[in-house]
BALOBA-1460 file (C-alpha; in Angstrom, 3 decimals):
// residues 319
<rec num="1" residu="x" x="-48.385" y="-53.464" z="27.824"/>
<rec num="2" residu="x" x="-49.809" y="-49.830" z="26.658"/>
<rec num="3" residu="x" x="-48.533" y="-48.826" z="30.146"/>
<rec num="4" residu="x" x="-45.298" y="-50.434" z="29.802"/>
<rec num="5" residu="x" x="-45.237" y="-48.632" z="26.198"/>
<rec num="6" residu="x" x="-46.472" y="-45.078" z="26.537"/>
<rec num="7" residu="x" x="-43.825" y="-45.104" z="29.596"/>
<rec num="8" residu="x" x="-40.883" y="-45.650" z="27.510"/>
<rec num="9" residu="x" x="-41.885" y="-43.337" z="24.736"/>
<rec num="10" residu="x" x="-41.991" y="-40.660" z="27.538"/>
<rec num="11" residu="x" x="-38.654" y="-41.557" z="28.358"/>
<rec num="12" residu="x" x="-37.558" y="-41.167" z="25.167"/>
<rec num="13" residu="x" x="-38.995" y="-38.054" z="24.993"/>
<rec num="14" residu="x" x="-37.490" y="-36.390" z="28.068"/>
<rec num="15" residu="x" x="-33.926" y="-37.848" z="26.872"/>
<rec num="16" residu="x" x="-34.286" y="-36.012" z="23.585"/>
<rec num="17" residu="x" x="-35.480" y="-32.597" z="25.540"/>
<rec num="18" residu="x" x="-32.406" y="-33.327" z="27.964"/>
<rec num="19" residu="x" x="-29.853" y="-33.642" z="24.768"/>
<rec num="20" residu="x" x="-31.461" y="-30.421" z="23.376"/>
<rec num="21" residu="x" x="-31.479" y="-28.658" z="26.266"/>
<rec num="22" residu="x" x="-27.650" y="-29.284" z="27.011"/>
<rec num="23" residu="x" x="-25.000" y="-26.766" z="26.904"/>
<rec num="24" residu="x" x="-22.318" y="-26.464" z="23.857"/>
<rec num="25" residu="x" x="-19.290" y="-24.369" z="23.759"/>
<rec num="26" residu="x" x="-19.153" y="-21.113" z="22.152"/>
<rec num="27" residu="x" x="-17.120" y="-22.186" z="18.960"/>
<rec num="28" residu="x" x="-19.471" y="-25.470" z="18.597"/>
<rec num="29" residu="x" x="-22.307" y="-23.482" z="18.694"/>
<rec num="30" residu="x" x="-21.117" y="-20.763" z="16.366"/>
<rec num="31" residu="x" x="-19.887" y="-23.444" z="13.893"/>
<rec num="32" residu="x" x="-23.196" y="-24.745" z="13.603"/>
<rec num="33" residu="x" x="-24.533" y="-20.948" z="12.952"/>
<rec num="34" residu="x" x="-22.094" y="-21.038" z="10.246"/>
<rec num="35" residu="x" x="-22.958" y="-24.581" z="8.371"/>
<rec num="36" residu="x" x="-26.448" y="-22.284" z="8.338"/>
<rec num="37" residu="x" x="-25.567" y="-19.312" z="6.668"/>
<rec num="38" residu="x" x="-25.328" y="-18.985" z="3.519"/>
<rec num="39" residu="x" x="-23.039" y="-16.107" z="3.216"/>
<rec num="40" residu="x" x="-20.341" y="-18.393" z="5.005"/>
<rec num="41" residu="x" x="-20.764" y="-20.798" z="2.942"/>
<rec num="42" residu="x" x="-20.149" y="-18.900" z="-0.210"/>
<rec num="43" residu="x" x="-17.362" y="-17.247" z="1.517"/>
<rec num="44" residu="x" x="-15.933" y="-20.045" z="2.345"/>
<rec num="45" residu="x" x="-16.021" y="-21.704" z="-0.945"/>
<rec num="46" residu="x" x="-14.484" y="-18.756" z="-2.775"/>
<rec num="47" residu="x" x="-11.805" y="-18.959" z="-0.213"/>
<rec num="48" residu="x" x="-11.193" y="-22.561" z="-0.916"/>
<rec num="49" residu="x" x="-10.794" y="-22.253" z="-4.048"/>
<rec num="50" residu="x" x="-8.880" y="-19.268" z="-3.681"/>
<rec num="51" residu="x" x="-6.429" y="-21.420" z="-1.613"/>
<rec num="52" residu="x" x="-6.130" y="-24.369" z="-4.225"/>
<rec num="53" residu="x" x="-5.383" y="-22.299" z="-6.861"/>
<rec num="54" residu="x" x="-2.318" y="-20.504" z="-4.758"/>
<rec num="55" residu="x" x="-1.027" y="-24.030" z="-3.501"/>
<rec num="56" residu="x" x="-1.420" y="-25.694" z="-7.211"/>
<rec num="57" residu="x" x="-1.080" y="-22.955" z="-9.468"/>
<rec num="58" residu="x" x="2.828" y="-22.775" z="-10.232"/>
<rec num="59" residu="x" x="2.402" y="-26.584" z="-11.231"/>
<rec num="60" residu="x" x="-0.530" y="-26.362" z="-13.105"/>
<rec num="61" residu="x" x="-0.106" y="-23.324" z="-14.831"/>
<rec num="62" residu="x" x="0.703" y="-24.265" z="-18.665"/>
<rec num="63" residu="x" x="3.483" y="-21.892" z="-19.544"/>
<rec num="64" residu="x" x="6.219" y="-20.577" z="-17.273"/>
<rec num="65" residu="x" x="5.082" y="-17.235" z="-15.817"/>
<rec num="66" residu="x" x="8.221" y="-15.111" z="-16.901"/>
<rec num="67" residu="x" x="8.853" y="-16.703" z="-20.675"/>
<rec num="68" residu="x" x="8.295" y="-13.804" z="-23.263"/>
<rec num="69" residu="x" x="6.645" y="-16.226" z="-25.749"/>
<rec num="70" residu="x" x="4.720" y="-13.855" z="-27.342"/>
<rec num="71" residu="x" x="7.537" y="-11.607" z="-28.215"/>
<rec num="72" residu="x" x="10.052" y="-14.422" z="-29.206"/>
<rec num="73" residu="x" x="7.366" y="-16.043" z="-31.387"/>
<rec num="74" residu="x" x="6.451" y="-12.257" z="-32.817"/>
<rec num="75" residu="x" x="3.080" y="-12.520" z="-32.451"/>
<rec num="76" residu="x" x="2.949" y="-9.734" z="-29.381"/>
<rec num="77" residu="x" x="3.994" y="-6.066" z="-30.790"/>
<rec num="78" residu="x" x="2.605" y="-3.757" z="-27.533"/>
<rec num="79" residu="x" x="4.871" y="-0.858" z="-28.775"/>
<rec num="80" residu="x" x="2.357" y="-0.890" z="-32.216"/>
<rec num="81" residu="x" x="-0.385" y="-1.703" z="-29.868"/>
<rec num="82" residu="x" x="-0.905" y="-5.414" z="-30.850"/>
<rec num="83" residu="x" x="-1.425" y="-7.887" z="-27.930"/>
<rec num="84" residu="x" x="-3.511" y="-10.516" z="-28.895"/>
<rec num="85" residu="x" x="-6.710" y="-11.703" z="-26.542"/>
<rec num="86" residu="x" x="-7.769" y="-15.590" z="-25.257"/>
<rec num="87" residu="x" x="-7.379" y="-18.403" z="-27.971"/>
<rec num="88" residu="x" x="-7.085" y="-22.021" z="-27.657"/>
<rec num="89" residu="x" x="-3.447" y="-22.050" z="-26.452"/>
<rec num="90" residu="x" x="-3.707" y="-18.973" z="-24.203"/>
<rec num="91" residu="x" x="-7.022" y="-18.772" z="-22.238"/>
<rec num="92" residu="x" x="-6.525" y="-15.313" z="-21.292"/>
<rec num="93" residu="x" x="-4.720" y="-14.117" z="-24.012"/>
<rec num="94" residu="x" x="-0.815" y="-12.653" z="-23.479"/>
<rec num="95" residu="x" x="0.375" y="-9.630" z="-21.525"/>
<rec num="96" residu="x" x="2.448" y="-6.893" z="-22.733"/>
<rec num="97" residu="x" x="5.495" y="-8.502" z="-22.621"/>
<rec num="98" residu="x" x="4.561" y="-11.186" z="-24.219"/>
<rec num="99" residu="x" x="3.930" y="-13.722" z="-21.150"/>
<rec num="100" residu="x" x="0.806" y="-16.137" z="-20.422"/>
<rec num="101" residu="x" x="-1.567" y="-13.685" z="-18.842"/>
<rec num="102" residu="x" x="-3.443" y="-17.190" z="-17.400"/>
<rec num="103" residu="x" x="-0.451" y="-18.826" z="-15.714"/>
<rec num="104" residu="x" x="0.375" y="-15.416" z="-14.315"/>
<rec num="105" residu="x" x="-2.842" y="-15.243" z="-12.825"/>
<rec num="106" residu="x" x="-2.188" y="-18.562" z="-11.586"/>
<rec num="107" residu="x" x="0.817" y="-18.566" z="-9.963"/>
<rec num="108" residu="x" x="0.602" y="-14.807" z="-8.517"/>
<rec num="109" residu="x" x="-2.700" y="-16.113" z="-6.558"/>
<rec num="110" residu="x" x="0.189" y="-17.776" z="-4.273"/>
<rec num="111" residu="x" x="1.535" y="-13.987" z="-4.098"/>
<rec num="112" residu="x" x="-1.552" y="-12.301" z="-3.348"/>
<rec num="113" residu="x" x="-2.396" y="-14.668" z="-0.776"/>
<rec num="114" residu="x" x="1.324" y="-14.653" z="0.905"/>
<rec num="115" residu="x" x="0.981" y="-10.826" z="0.944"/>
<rec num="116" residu="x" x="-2.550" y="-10.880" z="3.144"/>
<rec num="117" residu="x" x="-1.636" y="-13.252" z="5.493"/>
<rec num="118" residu="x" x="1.872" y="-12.065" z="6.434"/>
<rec num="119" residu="x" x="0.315" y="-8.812" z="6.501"/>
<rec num="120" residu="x" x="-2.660" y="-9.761" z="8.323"/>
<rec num="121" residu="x" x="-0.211" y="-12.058" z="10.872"/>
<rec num="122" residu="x" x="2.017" y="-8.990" z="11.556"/>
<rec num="123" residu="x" x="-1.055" y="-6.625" z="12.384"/>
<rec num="124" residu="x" x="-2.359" y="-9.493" z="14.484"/>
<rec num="125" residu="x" x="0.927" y="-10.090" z="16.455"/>
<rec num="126" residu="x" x="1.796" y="-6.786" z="17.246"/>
<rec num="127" residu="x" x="-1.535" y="-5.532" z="17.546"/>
<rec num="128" residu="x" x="-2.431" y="-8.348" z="20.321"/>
<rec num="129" residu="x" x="0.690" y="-8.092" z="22.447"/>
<rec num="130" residu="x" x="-0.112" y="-4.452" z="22.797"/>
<rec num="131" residu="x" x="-3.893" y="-4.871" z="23.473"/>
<rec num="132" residu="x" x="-2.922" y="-7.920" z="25.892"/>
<rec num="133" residu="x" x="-0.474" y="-5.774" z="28.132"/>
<rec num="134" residu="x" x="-2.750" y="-2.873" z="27.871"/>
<rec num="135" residu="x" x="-5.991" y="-4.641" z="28.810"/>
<rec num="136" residu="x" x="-3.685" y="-6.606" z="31.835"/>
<rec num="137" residu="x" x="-2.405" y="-3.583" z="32.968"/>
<rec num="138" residu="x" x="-6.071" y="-1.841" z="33.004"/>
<rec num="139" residu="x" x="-7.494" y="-4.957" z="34.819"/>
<rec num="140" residu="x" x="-4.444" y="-5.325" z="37.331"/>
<rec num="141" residu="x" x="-5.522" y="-1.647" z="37.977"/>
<rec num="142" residu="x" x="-3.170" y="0.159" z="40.652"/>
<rec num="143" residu="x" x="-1.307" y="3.396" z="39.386"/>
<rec num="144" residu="x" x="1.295" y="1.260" z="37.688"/>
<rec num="145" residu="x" x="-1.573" y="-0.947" z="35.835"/>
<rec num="146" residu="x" x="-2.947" y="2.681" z="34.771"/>
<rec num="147" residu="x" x="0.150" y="4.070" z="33.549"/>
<rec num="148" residu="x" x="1.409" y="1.357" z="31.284"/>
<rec num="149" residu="x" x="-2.559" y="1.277" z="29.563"/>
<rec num="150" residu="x" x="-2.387" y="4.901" z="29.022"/>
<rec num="151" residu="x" x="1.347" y="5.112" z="27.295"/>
<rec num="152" residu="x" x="0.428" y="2.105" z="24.959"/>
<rec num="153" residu="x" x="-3.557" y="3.450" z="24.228"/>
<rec num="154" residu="x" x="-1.896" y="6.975" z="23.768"/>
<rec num="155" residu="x" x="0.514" y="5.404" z="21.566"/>
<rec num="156" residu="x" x="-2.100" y="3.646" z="18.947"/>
<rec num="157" residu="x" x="-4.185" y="7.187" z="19.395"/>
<rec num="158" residu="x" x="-1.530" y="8.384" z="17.570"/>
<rec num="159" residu="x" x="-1.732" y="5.742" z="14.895"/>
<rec num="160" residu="x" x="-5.428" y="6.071" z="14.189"/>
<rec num="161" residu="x" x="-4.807" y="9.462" z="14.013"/>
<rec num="162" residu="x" x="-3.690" y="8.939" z="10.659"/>
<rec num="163" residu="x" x="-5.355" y="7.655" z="8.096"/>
<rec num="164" residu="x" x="-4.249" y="4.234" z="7.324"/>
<rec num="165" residu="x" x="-3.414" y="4.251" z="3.439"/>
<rec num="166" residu="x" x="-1.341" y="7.229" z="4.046"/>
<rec num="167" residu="x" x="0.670" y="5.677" z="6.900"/>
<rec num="168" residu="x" x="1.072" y="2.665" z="4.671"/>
<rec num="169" residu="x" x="2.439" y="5.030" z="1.519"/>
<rec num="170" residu="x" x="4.688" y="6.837" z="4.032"/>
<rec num="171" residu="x" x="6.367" y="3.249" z="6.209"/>
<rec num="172" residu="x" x="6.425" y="1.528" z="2.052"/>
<rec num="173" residu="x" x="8.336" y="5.119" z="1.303"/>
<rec num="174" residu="x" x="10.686" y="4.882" z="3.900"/>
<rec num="175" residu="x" x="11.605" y="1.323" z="3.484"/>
<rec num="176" residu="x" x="11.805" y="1.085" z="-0.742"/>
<rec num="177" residu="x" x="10.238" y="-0.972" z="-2.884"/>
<rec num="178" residu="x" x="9.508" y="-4.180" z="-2.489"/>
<rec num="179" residu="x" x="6.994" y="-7.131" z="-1.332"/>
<rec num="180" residu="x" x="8.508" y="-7.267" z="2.088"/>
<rec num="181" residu="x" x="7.736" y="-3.609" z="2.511"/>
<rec num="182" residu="x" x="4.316" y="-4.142" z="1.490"/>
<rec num="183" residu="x" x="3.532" y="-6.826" z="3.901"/>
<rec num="184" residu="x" x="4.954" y="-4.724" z="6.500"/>
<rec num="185" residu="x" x="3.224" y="-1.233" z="5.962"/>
<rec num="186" residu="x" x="0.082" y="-3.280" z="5.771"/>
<rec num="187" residu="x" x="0.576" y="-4.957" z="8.530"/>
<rec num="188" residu="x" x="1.587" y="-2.199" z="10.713"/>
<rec num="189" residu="x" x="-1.765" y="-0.009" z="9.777"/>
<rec num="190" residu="x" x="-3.839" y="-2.625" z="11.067"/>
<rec num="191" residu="x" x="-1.707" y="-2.979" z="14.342"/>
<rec num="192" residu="x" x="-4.322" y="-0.251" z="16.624"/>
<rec num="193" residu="x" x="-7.563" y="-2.504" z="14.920"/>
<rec num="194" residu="x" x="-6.447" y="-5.212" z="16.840"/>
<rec num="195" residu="x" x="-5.034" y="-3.662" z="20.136"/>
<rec num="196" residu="x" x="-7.983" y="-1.898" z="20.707"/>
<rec num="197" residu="x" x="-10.075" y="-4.601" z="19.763"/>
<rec num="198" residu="x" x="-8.501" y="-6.979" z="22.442"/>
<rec num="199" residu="x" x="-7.770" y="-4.655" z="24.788"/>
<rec num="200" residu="x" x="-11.846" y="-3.573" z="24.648"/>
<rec num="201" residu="x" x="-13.067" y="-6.976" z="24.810"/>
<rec num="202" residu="x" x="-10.024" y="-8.287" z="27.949"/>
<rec num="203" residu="x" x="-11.965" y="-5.405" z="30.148"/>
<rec num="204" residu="x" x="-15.100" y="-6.595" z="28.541"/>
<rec num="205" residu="x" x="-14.570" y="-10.321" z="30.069"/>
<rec num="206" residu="x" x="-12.595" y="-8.412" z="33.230"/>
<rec num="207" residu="x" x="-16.265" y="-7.686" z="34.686"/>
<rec num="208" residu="x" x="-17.529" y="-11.274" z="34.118"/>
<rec num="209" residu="x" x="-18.767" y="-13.750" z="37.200"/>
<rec num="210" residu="x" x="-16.059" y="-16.196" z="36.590"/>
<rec num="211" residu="x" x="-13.148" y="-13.842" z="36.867"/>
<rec num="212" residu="x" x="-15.005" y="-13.141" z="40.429"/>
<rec num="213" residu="x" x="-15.489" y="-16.501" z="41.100"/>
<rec num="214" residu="x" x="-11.387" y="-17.386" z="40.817"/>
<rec num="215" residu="x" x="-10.440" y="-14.090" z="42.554"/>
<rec num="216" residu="x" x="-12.547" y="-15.818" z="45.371"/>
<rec num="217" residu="x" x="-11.109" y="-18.462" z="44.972"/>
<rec num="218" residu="x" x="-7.268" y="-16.554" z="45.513"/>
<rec num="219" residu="x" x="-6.743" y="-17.025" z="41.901"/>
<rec num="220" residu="x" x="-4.297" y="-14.423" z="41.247"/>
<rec num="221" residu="x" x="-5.151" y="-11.642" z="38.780"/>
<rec num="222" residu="x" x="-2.578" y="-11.940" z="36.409"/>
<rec num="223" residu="x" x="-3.038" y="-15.976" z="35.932"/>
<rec num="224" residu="x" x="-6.811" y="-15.240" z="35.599"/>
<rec num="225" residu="x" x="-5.798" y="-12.660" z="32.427"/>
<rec num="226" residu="x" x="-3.635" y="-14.904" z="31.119"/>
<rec num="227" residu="x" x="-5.673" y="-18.080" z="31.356"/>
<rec num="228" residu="x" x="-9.320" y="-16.802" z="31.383"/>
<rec num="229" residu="x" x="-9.529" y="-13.309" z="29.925"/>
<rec num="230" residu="x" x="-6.944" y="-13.747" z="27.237"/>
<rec num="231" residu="x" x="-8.674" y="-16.879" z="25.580"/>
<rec num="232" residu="x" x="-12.334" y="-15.436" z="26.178"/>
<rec num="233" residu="x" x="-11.586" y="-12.200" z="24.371"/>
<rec num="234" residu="x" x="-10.142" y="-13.965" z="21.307"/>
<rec num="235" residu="x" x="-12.842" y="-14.651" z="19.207"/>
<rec num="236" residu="x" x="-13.931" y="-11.016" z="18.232"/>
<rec num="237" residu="x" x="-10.319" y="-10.600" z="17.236"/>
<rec num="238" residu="x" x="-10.287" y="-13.868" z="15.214"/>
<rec num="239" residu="x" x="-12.881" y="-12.220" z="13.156"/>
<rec num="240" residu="x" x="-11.184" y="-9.035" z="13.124"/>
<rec num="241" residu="x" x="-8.326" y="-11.189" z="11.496"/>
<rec num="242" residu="x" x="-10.733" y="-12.610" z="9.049"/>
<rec num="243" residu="x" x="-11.800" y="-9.408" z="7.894"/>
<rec num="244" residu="x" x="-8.327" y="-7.352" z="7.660"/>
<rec num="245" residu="x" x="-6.954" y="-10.382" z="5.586"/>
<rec num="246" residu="x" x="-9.580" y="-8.851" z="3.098"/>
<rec num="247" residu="x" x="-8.292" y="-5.202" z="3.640"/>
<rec num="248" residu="x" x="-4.754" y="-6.286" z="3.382"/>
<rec num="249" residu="x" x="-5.510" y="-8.079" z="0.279"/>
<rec num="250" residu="x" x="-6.797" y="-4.393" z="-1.197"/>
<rec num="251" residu="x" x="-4.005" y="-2.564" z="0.287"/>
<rec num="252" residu="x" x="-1.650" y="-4.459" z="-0.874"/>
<rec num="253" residu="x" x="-2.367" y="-4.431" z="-4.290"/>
<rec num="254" residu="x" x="-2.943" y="-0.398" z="-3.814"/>
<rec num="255" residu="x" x="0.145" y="0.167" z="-2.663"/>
<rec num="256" residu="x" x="1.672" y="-2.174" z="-5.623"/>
<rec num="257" residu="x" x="-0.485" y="0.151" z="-7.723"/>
<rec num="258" residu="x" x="1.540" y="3.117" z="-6.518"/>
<rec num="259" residu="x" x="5.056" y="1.446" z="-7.455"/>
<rec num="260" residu="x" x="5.636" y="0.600" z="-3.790"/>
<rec num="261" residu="x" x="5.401" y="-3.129" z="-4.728"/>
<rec num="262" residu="x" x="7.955" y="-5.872" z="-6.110"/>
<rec num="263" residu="x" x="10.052" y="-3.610" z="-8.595"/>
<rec num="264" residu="x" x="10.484" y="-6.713" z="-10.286"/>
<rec num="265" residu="x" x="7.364" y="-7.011" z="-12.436"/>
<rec num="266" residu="x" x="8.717" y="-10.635" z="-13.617"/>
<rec num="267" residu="x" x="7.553" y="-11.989" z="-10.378"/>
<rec num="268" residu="x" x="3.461" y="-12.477" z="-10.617"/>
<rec num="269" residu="x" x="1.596" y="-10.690" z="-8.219"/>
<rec num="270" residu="x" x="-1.953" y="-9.334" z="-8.600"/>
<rec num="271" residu="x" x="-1.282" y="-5.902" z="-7.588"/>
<rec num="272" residu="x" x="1.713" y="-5.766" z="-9.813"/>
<rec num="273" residu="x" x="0.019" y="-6.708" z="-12.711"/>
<rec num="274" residu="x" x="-2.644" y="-4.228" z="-12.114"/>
<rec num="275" residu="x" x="-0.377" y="-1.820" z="-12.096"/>
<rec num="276" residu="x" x="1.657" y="-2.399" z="-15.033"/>
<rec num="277" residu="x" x="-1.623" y="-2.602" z="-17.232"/>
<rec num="278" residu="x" x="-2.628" y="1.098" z="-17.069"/>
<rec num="279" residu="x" x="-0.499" y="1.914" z="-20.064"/>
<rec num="280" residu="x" x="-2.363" y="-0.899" z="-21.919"/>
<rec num="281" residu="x" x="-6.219" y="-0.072" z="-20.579"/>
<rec num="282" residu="x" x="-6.643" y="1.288" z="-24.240"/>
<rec num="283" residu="x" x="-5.621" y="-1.582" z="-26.073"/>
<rec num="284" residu="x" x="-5.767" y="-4.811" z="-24.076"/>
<rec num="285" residu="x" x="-8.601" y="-3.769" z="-21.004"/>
<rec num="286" residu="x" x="-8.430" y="-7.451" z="-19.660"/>
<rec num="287" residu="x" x="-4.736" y="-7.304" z="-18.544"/>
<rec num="288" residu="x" x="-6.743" y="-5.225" z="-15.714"/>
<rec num="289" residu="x" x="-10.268" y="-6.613" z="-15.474"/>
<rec num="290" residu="x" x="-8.454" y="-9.822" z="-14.776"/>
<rec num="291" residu="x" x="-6.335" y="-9.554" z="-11.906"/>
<rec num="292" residu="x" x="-8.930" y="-6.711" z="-10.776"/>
<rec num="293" residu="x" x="-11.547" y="-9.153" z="-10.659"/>
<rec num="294" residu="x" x="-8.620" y="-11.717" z="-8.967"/>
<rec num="295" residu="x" x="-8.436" y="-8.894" z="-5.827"/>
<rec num="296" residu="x" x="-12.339" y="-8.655" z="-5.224"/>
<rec num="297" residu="x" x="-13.739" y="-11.876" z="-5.403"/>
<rec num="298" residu="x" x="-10.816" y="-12.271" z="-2.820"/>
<rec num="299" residu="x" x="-11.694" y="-9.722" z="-1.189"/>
<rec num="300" residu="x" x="-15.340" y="-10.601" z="-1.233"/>
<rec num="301" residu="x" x="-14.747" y="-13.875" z="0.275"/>
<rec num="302" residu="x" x="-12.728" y="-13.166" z="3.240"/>
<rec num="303" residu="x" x="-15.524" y="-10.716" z="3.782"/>
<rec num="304" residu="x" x="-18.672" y="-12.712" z="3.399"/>
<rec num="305" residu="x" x="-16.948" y="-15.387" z="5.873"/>
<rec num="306" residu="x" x="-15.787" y="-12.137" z="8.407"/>
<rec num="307" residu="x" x="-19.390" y="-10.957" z="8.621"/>
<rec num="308" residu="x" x="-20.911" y="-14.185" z="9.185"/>
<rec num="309" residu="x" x="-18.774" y="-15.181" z="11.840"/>
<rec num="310" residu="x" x="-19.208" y="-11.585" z="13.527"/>
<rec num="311" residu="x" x="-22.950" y="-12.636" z="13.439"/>
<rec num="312" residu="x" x="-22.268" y="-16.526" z="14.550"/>
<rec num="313" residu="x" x="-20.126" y="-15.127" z="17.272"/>
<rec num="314" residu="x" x="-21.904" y="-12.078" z="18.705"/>
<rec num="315" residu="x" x="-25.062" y="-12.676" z="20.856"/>
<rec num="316" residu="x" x="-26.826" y="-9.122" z="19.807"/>
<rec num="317" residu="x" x="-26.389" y="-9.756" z="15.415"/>
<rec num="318" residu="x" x="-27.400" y="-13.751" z="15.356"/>
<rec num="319" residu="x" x="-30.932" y="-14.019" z="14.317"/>
């Protein structure tokens, strides 16, 4: 019977060692890096939230966002410097025209976060189809392969060439004012972060045993970039993505700083209201702090959950 017993418990034991010892995919295993790390989990919390408040906030926000209350009930005077500060009604007080400053802060969350992602999406798409061609082309090789990676590399040489808030200022100059501008100029700056990012990691991957493996096979080369190069470069690109959304974010609200934004300061948007308080820093400093503080816990967030992927994703950071 102790035979019989210690015989089981050994196969018991070399089942668990077997289930340990089997392989997981790259995203399952970075996923459970991530449930680990506490910087990901932070990040992702303050993005959560982050993303409630933008889908909620224009339905939970107690006052409309563009009714002058203040001013029609007399109690906001900004041209005698008297805005009044948080009370029971108004958590964060009123702005200088006399609108909620906390359902403003509510619903332009929604803006903010429209802004980064369209930005972030634009960069991403562009960025990707010219990284994608350029890193096919490179691995195709041939003089024509060579060619085509050299006109599009030379091409976003040019773009890093200049720095990216200036090339942001000068595309939001060129197209006017307004939020569609803004998501565009950001966008485009962050077009050669991502085309050199997946064009470095397709030749990266272009070197790897499998791709020699299907060319032995008579795979040819351009279905082994498009089916097994193209989704085995992604990930450092997905955090790439994850990161910029933070930078966009910034940008964004820089650029709205500048009076390249929404001319329509009615319309809530973080960097707008940012903006419009410098002529107020003296007399009401929150109608700043607040949305300031809006932009880099933001900020802070995508960043935190950026980083800690980088590390879940890349063999030579996990620890």
């Amino acid at each position: 019977m102790s035979v019989k017993t210690d015989k089981i418990d050994r196969l018991s034991e070399l089942s668990a060692v077997k289930q340990e010892e089997q392989g997981v995919s790259l995203w399952t295993e970075a996923f459970r890096r991530l449930r680990r790390s506490p910087s990901a989990i932070i990040g992702a919390s303050i993005l959560l939230i982050f993303v409630i408040v933008a889908i909620i906030g224009p339905w939970v926000a107690p006052y409309s966002p563009t009714d002058t209350i203040g001013i029609r009930e007399g109690v906001v005077k900004s041209g005698q410097g008297i805005i009044p500060g948080a009370s029971a009604e108004h958590w964060l007080g009123y702005d200088h025209q006399g609108r909620d400053l906390f359902s403003r802060m509510l619903v332009g969350a929604r803006q903010t976060l429209l802004v980064g992602v369209i930005s972030t999406l634009i960069g991403l798409t562009i960025g990707a189809i010219i990284g994608g061609i350029a890193g096919a082309a490179a691995g195709l090789g041939g003089r024509v392969g060579r060619w085509v990676d050299n006109v599009l590399m030379r091409f976003v040489d040019i773009m890093l060439a200049l720095p990216s808030l200036l090339l942001a200022v000068s595309i939001a100059a060129l197209l006017g004012a307004s939020l569609t501008t803004v998501m565009i100029a950001v966008g485009l700056v962050s077009v050669p972060i991502f085309a050199r990012l997946l064009r470095g990691a397709m030749l990266a991957q272009s070197g790897g045993d499998y791709v020699l493996a299907a060319t032995s096979l008579g795979v040819t080369r351009r279905r082994i970039a498009l089916t097994h190069i193209v989704p085995n470069s992604l990930a450092p690109v997905i955090v790439q993505a994850t990161l910029t959304l933070a930078t966009a974010i910034i940008e964004a609200a820089a650029l709205s700083f500048l009076g390249l934004g929404n001319p329509d300061s009615s319309v809530p948007e973080w960097g707008v209201m940012l903006a419009d308080a410098q002529s107020y820093l003296g007399i009401r400093p929150g109608l700043a702090i607040y949305p300031a503080l809006g932009i880099i816990i933001t900020a802070l967030g995508f960043t935190l959950l950026g980083e800690a992927m980088r590390e879940a994703l890349d063999p030579k950071l996990r620890k």
